[in-house]
N, C-alpha and C positions, 0 to 999 in steps of 0.2 A: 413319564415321570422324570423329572429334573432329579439328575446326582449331583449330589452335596460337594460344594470346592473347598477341600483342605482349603484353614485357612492359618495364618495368612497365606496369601498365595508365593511361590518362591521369589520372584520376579519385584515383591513390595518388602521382602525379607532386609533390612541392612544389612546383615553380616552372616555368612552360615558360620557353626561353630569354629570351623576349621580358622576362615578368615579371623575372626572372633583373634583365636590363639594367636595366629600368626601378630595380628598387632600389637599383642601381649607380649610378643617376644620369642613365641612358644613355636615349634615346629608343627603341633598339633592341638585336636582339642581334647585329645586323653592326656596328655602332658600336663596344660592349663589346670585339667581338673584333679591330677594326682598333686599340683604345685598349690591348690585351693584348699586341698586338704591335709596336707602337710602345713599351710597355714592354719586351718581353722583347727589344730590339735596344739599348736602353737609351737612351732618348727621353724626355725630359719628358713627359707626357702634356697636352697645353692642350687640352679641349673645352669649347668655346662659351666661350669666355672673352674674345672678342673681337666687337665689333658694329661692321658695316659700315650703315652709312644708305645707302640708296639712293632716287630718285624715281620712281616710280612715275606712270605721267598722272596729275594731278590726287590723289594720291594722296602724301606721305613715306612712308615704309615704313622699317623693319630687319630687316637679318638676321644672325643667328647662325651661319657657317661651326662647321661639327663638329669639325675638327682645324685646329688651324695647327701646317704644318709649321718655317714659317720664313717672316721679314718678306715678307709681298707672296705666299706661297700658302699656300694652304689645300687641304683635302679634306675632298668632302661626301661620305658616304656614302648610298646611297637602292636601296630595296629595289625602292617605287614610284615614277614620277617621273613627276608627274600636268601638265597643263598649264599651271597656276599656277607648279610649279616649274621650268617649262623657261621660259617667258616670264620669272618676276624673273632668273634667270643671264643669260639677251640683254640685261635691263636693266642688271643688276650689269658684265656685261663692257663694253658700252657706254658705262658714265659711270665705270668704273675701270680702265681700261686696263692699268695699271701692277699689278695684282693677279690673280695666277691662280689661278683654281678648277678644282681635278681631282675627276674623281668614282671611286667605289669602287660598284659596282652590285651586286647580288646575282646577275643575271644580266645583261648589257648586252644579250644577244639579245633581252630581251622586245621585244616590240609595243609601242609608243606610245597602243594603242587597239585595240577589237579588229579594226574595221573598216579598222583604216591597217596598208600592209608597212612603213612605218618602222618599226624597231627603235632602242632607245635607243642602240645604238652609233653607228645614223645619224645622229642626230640631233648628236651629239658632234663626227664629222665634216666633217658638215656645216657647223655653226658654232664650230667649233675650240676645243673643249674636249676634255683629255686624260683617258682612263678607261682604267679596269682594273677585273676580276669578283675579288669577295669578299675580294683584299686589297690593301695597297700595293706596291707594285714595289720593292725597294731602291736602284734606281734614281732615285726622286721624291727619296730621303733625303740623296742628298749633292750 
């Protein structure tokens, strides 16, 4: 018995989504598609159009929030959210108070590591950051 070839085959594919984003402009293809539907509710689309400085120990730093919904929040989108990016948000929230960052996960159940049962939605919890998987709430929007 002959098995069936997903089709199309990767190899005749143009773009995977990622590439897809990247030409769009987009760091990702969860980005692309949180920015398609913030268009298709009829949204401005702002990404990365804004930079927040933040301190770092010993260290200035900036960062580029993904979407700004509206003065004072934003949403980051993140597929991975590795330990760098969970330490600069405790520093970002820490020294700006008055600005909320929501994230959009691909999955929030992941692991934090393979080794840790934290999951990113714990970790959200725990220090009070608002998420939601794969898109925006329409609730964030008004």
């Amino acid at each position: 018995m002959v098995k069936p070839m997903a089709w199309p085959p990767r190899s005749s594919r143009p773009y995977s989504k990622r590439a897809r984003a990247v030409a769009e402009g987009y760091r990702s293809g969860l980005e692309e598609q949180v920015a398609q539907e913030l268009q298709a509710l009829g949204l401005t689309v702002s990404y990365e159009t804004d930079v927040i400085s933040y301190q770092q120990p010993a260290k200035p730093r900036k960062y580029h929030p993904d979407f700004k919904i509206r003065e004072g929040l934003y949403v980051e989108t993140k597929g991975r959210f590795v330990t760098a990016d969970r330490q600069k948000h405790l520093l970002i929230k820490e020294q700006y108070p008055n600005i909320e960052i929501r994230f959009v996960f691909s999955n929030s159940k992941t692991r934090i590591s393979k080794k840790s049962t934290t999951r990113y939605c714990d970790w959200c919890d725990r220090y009070g950051f608002v998420y939601a998987d794969k898109h925006i709430p329409k609730e964030w929007l008004s």
